[in-house]
PDB file of N, CA, C and O in Angstrom:
ATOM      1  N   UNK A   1      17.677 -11.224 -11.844  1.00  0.00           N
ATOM      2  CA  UNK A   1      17.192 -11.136 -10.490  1.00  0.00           C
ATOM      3  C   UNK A   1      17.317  -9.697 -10.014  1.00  0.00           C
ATOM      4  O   UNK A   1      18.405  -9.166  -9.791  1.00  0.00           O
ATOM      5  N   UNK A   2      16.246  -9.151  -9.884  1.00  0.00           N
ATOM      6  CA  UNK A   2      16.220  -7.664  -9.889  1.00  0.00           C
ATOM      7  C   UNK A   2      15.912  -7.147  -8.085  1.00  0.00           C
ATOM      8  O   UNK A   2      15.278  -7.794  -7.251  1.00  0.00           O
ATOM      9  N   UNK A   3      16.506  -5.980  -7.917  1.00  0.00           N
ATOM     10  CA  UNK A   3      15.867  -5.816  -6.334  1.00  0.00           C
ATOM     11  C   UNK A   3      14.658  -5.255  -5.960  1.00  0.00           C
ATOM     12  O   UNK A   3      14.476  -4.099  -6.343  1.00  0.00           O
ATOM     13  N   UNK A   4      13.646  -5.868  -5.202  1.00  0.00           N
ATOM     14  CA  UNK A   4      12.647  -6.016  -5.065  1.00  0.00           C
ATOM     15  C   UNK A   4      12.262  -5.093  -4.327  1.00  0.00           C
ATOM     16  O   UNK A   4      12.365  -5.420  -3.144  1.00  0.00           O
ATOM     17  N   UNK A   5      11.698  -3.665  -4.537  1.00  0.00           N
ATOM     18  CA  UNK A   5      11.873  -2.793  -4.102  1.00  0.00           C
ATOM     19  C   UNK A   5      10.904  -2.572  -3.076  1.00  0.00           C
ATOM     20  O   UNK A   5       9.777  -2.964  -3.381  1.00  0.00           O
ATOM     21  N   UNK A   6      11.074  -1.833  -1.455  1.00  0.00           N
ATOM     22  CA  UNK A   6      10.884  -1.778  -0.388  1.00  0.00           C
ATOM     23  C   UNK A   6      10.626  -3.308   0.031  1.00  0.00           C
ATOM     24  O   UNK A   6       9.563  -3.605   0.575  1.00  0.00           O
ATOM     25  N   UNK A   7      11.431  -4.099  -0.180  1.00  0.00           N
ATOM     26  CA  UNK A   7      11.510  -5.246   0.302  1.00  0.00           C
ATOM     27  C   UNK A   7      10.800  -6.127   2.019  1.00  0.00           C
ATOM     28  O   UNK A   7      11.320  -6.771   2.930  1.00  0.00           O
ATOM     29  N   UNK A   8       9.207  -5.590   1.644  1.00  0.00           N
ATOM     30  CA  UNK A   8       8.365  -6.053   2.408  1.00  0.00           C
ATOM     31  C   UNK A   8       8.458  -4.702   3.446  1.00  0.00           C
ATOM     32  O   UNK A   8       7.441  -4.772   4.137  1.00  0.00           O
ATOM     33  N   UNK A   9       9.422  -3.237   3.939  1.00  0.00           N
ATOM     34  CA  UNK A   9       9.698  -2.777   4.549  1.00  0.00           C
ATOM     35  C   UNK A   9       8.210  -1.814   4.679  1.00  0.00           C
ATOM     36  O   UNK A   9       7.470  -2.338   3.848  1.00  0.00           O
ATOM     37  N   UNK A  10       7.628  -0.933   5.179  1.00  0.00           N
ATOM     38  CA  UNK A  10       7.003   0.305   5.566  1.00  0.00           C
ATOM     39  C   UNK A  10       7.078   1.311   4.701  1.00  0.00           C
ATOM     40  O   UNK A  10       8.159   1.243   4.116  1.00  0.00           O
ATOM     41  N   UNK A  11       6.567   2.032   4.417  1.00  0.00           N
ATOM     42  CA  UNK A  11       7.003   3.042   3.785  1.00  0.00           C
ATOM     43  C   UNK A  11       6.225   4.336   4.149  1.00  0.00           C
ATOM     44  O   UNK A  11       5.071   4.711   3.939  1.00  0.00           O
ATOM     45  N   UNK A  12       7.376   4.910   4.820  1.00  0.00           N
ATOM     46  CA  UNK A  12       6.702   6.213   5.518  1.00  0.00           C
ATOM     47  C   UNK A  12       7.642   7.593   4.957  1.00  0.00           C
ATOM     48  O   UNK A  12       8.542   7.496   4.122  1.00  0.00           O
ATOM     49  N   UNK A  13       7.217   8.853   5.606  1.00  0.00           N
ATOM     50  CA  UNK A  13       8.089   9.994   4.766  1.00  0.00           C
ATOM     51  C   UNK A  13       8.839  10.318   5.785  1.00  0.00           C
ATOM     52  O   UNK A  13       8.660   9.967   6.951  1.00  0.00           O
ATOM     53  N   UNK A  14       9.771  11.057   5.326  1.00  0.00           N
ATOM     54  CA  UNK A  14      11.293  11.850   5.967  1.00  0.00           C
ATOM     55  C   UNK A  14      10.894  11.720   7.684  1.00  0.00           C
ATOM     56  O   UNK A  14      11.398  11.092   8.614  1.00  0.00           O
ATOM     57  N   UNK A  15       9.580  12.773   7.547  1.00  0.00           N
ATOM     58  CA  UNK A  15       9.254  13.184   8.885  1.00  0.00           C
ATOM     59  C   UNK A  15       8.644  12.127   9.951  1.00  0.00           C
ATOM     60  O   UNK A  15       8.451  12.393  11.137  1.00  0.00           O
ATOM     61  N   UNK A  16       8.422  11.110   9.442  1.00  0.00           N
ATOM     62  CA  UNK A  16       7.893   9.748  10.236  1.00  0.00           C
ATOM     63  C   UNK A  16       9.252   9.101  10.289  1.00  0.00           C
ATOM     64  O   UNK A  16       9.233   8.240  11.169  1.00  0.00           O
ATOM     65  N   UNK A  17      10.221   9.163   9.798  1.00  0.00           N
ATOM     66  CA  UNK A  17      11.550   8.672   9.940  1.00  0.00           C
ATOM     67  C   UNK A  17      12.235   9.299  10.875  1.00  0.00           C
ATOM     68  O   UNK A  17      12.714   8.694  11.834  1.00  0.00           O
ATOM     69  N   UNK A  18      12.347  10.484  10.711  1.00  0.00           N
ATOM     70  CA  UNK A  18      12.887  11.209  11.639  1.00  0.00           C
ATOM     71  C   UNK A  18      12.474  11.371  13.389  1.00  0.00           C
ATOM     72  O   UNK A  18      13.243  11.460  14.347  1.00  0.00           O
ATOM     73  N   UNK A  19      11.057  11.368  13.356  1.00  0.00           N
ATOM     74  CA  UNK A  19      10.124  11.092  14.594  1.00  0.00           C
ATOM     75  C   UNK A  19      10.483   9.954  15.425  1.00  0.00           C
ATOM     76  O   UNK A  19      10.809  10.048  16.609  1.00  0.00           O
ATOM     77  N   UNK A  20      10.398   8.684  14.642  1.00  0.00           N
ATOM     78  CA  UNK A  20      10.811   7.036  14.844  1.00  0.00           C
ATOM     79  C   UNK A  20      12.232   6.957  15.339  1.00  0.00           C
ATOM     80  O   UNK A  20      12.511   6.161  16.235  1.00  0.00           O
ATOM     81  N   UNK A  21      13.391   7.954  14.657  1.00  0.00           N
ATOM     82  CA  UNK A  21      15.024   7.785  15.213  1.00  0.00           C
ATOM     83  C   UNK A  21      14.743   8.431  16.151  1.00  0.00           C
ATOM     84  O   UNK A  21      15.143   7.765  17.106  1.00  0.00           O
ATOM     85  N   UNK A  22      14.134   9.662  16.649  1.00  0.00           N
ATOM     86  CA  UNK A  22      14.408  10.561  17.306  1.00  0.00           C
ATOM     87  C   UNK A  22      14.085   9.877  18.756  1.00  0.00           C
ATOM     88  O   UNK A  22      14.800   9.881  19.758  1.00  0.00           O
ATOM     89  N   UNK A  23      12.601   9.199  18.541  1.00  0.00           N
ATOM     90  CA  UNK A  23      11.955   8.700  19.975  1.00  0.00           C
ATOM     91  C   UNK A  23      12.934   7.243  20.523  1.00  0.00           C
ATOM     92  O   UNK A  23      13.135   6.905  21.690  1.00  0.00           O
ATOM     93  N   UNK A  24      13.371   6.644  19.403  1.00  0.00           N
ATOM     94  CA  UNK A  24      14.294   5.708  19.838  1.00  0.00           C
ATOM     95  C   UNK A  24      15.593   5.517  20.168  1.00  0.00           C
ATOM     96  O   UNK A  24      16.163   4.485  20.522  1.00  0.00           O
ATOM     97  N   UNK A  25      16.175   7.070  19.953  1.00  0.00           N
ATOM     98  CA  UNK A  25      17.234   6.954  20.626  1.00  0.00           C
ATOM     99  C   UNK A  25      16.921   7.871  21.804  1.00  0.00           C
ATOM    100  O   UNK A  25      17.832   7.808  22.629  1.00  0.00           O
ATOM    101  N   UNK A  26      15.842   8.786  22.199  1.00  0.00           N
ATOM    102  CA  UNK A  26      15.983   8.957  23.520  1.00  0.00           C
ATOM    103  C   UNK A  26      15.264   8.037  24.424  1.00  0.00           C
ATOM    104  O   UNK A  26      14.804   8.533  25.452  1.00  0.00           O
ATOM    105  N   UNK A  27      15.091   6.768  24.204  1.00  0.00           N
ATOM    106  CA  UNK A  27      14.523   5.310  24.915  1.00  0.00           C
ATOM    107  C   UNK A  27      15.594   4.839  25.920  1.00  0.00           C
ATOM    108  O   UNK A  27      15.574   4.467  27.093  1.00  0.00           O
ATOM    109  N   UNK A  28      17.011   5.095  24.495  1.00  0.00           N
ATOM    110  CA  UNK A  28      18.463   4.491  25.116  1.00  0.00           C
ATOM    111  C   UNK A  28      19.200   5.559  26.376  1.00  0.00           C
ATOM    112  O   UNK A  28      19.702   6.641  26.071  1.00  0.00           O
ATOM    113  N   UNK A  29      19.167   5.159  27.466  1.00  0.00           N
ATOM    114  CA  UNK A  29      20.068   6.026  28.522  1.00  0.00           C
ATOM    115  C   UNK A  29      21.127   6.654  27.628  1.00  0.00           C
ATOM    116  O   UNK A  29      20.857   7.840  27.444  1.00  0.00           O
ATOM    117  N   UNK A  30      22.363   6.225  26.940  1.00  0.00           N
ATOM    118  CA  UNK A  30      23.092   6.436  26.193  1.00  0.00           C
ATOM    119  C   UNK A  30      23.192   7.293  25.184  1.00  0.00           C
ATOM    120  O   UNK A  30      24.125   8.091  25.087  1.00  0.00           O
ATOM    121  N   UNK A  31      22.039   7.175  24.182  1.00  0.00           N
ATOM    122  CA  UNK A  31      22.120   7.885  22.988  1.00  0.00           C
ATOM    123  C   UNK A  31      21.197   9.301  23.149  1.00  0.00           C
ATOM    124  O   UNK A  31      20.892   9.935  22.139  1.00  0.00           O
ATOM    125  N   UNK A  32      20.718   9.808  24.692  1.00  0.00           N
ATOM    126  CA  UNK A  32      19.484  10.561  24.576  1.00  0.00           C
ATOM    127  C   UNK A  32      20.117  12.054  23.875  1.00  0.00           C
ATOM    128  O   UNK A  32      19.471  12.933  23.306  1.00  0.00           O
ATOM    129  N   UNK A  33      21.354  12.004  24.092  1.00  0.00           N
ATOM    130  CA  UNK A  33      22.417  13.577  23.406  1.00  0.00           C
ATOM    131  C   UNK A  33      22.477  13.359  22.344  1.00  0.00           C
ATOM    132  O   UNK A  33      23.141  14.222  21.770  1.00  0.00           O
ATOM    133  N   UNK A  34      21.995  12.364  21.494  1.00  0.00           N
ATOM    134  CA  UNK A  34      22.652  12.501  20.211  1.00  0.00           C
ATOM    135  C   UNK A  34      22.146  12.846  19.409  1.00  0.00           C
ATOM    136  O   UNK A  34      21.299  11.980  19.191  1.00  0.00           O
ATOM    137  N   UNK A  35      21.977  14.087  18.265  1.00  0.00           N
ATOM    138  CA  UNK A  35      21.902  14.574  17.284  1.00  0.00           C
ATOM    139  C   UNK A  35      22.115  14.247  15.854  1.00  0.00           C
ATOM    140  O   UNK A  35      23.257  14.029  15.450  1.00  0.00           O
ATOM    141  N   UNK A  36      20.741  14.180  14.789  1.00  0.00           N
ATOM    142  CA  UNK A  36      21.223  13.141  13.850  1.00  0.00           C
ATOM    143  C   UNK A  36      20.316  13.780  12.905  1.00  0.00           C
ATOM    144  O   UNK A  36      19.268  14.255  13.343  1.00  0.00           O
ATOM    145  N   UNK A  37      20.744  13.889  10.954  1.00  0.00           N
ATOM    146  CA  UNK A  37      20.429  14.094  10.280  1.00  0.00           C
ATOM    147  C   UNK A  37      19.553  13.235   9.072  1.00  0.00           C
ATOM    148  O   UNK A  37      20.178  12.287   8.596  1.00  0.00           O
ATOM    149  N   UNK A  38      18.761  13.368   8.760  1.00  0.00           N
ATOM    150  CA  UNK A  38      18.437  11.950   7.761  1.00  0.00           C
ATOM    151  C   UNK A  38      18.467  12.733   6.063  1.00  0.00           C
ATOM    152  O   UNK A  38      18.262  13.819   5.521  1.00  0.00           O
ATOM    153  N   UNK A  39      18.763  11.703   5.830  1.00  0.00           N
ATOM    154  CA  UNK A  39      18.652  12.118   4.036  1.00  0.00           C
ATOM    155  C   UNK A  39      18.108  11.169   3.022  1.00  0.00           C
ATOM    156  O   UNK A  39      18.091   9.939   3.076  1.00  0.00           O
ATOM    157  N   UNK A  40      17.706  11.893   2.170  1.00  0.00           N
ATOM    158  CA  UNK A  40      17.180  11.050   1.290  1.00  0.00           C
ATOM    159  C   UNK A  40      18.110  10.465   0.066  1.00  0.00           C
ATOM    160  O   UNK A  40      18.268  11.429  -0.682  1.00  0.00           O
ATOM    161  N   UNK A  41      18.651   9.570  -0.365  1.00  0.00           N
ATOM    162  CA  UNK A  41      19.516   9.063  -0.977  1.00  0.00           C
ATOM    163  C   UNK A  41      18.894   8.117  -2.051  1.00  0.00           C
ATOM    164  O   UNK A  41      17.784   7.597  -1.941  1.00  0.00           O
ATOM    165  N   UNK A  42      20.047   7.903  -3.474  1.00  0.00           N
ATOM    166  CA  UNK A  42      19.557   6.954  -4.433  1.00  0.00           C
ATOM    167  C   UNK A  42      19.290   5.352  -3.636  1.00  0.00           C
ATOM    168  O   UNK A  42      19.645   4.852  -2.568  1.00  0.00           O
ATOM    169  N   UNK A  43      18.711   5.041  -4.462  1.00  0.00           N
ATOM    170  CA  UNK A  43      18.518   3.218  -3.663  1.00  0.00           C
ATOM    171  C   UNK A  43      19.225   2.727  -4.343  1.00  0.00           C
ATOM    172  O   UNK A  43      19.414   2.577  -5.551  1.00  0.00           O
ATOM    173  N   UNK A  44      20.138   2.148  -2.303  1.00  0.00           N
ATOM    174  CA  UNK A  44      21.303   1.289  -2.877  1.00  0.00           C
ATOM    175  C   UNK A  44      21.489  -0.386  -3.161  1.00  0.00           C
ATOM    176  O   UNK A  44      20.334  -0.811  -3.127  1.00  0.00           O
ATOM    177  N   UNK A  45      22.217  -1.293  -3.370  1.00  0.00           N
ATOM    178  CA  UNK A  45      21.802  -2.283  -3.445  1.00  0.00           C
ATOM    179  C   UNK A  45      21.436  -3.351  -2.526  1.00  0.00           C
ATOM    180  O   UNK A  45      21.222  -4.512  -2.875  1.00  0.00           O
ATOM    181  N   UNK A  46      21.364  -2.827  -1.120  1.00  0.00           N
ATOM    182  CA  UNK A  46      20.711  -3.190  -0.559  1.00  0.00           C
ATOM    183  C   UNK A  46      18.899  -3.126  -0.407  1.00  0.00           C
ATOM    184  O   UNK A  46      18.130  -4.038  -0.100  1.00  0.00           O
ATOM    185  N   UNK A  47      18.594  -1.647  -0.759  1.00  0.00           N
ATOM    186  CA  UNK A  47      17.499  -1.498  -1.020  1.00  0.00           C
ATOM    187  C   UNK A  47      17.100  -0.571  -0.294  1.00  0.00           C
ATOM    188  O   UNK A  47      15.899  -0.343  -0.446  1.00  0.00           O
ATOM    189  N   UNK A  48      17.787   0.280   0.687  1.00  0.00           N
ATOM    190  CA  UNK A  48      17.991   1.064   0.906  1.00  0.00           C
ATOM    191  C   UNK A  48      17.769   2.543   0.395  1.00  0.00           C
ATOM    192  O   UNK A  48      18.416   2.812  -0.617  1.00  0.00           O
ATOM    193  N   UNK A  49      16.900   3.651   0.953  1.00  0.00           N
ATOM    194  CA  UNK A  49      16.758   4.883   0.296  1.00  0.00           C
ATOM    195  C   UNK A  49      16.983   5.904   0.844  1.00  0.00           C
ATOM    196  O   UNK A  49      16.925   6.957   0.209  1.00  0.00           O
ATOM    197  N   UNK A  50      17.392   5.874   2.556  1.00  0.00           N
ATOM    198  CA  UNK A  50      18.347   6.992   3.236  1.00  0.00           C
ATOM    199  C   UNK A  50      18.658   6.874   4.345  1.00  0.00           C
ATOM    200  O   UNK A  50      18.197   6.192   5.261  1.00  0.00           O
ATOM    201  N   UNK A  51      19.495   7.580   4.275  1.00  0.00           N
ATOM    202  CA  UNK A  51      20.290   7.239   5.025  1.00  0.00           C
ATOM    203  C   UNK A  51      20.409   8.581   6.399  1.00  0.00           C
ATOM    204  O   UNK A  51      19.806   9.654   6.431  1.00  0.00           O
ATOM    205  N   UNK A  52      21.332   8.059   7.345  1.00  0.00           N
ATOM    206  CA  UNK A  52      21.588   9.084   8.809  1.00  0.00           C
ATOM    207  C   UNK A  52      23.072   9.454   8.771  1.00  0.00           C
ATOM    208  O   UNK A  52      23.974   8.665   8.491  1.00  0.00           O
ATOM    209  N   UNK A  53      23.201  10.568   9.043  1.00  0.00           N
ATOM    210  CA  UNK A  53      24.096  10.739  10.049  1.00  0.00           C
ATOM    211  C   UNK A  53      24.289  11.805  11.332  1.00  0.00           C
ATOM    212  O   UNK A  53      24.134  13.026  11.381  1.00  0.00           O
ATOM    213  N   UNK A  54      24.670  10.878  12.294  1.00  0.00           N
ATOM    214  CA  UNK A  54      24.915  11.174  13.654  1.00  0.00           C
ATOM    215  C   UNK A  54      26.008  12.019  14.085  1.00  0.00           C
ATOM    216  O   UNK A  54      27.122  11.777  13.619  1.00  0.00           O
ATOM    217  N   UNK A  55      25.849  13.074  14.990  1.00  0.00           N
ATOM    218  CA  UNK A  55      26.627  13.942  15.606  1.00  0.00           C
ATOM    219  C   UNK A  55      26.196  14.287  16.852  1.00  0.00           C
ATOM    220  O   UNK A  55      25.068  14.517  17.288  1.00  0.00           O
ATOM    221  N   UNK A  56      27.567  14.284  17.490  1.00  0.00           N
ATOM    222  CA  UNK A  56      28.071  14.608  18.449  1.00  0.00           C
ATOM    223  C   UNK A  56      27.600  13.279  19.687  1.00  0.00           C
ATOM    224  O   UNK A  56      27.333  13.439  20.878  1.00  0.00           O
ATOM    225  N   UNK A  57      27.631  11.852  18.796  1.00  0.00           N
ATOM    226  CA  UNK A  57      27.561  11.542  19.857  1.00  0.00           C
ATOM    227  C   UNK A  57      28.634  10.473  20.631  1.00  0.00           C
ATOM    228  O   UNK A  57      29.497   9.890  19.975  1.00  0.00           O
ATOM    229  N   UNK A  58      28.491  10.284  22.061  1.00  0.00           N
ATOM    230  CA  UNK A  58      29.816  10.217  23.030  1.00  0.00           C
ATOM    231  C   UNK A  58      30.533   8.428  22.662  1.00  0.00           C
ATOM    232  O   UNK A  58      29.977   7.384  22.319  1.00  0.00           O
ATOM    233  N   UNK A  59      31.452   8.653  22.842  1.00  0.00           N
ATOM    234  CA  UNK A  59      31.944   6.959  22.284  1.00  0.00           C
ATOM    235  C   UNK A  59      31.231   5.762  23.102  1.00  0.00           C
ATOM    236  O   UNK A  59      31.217   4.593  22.717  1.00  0.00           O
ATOM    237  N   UNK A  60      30.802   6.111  23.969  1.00  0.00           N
ATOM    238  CA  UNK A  60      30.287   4.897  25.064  1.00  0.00           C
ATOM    239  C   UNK A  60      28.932   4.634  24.061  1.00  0.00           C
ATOM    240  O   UNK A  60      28.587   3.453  24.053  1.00  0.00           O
ATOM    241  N   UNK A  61      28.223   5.417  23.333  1.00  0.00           N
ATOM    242  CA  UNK A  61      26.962   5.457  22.814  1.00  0.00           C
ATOM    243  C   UNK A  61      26.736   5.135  21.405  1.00  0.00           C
ATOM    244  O   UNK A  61      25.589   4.874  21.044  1.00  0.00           O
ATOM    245  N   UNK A  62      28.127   5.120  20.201  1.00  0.00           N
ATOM    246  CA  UNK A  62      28.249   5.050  19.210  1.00  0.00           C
ATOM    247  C   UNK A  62      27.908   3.796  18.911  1.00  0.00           C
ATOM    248  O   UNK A  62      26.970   3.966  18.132  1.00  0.00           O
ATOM    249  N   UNK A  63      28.105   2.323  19.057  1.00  0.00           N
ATOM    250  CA  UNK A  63      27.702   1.175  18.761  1.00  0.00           C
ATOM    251  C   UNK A  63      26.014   0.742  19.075  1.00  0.00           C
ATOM    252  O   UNK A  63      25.527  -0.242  18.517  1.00  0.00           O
ATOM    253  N   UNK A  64      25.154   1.662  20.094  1.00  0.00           N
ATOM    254  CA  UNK A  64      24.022   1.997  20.363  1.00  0.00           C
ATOM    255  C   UNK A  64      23.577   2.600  19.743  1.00  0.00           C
ATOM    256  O   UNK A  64      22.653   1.907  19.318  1.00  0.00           O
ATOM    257  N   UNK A  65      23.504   3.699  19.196  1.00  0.00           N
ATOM    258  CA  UNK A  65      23.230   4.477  18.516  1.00  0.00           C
ATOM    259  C   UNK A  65      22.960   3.837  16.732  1.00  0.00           C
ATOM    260  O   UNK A  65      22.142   4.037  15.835  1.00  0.00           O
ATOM    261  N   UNK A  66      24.258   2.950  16.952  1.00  0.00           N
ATOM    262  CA  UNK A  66      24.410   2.507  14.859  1.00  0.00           C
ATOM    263  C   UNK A  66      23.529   1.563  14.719  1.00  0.00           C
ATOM    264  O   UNK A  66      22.941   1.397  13.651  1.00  0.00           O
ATOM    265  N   UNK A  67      23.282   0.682  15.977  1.00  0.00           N
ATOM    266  CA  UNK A  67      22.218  -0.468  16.279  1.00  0.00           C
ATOM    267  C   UNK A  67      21.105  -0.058  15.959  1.00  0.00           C
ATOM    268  O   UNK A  67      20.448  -0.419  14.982  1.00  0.00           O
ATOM    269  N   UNK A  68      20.767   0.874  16.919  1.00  0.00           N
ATOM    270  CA  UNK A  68      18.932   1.433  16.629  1.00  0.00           C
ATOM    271  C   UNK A  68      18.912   2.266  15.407  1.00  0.00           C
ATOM    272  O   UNK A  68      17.793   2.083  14.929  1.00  0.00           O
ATOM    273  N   UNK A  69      19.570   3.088  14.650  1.00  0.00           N
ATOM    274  CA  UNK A  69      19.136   3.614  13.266  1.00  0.00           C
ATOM    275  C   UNK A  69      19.468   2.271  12.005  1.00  0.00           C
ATOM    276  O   UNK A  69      18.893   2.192  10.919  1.00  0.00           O
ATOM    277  N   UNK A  70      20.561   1.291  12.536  1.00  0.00           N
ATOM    278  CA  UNK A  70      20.541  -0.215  11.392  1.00  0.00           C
ATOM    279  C   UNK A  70      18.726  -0.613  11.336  1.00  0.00           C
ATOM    280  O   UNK A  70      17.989  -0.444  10.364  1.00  0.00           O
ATOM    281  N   UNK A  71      18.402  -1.087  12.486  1.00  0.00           N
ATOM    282  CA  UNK A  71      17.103  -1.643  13.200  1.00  0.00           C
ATOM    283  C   UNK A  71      15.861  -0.835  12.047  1.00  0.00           C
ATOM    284  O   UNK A  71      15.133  -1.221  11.132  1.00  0.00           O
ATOM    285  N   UNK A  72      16.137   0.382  12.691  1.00  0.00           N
ATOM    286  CA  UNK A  72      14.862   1.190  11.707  1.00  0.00           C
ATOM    287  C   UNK A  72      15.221   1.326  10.524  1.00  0.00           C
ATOM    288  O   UNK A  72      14.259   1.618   9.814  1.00  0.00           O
ATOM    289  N   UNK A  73      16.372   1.233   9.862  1.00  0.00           N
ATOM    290  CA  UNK A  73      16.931   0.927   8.433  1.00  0.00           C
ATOM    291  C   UNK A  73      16.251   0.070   7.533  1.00  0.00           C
ATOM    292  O   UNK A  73      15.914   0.138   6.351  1.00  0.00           O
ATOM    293  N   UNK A  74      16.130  -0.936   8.646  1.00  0.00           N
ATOM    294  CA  UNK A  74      15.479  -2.237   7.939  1.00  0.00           C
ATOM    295  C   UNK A  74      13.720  -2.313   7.900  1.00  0.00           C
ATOM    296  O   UNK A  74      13.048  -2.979   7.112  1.00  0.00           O
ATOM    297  N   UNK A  75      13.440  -1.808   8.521  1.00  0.00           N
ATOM    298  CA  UNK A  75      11.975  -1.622   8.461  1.00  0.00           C
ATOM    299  C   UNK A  75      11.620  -0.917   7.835  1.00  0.00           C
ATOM    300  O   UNK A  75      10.761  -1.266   7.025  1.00  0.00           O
ATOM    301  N   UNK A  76      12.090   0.503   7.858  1.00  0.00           N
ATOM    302  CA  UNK A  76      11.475   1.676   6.591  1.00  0.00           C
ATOM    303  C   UNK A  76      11.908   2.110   5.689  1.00  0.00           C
ATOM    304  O   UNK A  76      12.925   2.800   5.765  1.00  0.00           O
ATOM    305  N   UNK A  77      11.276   1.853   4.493  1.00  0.00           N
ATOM    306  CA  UNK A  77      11.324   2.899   3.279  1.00  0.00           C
ATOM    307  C   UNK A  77      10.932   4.380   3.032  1.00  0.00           C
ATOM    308  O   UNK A  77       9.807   4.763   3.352  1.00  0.00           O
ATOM    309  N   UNK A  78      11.630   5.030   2.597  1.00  0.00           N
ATOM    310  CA  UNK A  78      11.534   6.492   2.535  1.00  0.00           C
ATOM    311  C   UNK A  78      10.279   6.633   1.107  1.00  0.00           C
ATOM    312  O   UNK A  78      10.419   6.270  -0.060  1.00  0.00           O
ATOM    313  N   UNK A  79       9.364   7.143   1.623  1.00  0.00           N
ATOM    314  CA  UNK A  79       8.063   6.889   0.698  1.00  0.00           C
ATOM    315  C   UNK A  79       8.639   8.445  -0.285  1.00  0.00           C
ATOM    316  O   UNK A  79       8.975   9.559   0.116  1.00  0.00           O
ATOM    317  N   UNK A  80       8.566   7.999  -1.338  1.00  0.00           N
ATOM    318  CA  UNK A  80       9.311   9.420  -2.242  1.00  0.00           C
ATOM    319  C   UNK A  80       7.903  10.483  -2.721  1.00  0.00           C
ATOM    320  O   UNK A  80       6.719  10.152  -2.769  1.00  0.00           O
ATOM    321  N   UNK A  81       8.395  11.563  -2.976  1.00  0.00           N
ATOM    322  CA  UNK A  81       7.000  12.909  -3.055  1.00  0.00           C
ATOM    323  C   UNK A  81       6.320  12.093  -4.087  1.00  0.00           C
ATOM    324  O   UNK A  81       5.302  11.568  -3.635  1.00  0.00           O
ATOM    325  N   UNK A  82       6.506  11.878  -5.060  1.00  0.00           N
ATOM    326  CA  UNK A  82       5.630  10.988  -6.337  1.00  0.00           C
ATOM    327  C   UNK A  82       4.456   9.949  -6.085  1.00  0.00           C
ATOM    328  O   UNK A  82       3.340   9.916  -6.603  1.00  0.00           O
ATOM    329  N   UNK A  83       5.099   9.007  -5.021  1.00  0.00           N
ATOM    330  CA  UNK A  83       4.163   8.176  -4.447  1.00  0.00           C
ATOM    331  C   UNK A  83       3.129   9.028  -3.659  1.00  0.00           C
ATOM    332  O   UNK A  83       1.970   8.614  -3.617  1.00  0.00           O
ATOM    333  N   UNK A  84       3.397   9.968  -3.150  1.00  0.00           N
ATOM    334  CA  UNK A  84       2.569  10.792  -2.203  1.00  0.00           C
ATOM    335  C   UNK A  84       1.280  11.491  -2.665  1.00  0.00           C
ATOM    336  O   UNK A  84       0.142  11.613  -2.213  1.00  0.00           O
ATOM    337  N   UNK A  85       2.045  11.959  -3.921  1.00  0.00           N
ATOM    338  CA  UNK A  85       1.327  12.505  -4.589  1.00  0.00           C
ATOM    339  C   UNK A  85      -0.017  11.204  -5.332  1.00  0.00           C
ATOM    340  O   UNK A  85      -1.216  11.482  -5.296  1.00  0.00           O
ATOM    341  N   UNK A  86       0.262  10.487  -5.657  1.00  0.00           N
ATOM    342  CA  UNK A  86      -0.208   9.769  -6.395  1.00  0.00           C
ATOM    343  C   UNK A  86      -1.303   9.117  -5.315  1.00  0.00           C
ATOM    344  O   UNK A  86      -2.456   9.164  -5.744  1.00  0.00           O
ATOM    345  N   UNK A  87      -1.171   8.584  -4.138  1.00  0.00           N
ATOM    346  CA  UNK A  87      -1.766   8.053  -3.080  1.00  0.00           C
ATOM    347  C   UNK A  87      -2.975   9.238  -2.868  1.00  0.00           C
ATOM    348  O   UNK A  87      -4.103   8.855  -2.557  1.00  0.00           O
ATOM    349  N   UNK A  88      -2.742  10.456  -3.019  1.00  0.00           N
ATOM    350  CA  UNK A  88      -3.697  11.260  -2.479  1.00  0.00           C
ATOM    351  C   UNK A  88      -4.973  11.439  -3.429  1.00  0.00           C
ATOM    352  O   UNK A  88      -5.918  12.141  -3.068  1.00  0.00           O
TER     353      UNK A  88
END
């Protein structure tokens, strides 16, 4: 039973990922300060291909913040340069 890769998810690049966290956490009153990195990572066994991390943001906002980048976690796949290439 093998993992079924982008598991029905989207698959968009870095910069459509980054666009998507960015506009959704300044939606949240809470998270609009917060500053956040994305990376591209091996796929894990969740199915998963990258991951965030967040800085500097305030404790009232941290459980907000982990919510909305989980949320878009689950929807998008990080479309890798190969596929890109190949699509064009």
């Amino acid at each position: 039973m093998g993992i079924e890769l982008g598991q029905g998810k989207e698959r968009v690049t870095l910069d459509e990922i980054r666009i998507r966290v960015g506009h959704a956490l300044q939606r949240h009153p809470l998270c609009r300060s917060v500053q956040f990195d994305i990376m591209s990572v091996p796929r894990t066994a969740r199915g998963g291909n990258w991951t965030i991390s967040l800085h500097s943001v305030e404790p009232a906002a941290l459980w907000e913040a982990s919510d909305i980048v989980a949320d878009i976690q689950a929807a998008y796949d990080l479309q890798m340069p190969a596929e890109l290439s190949s699509a064009a």
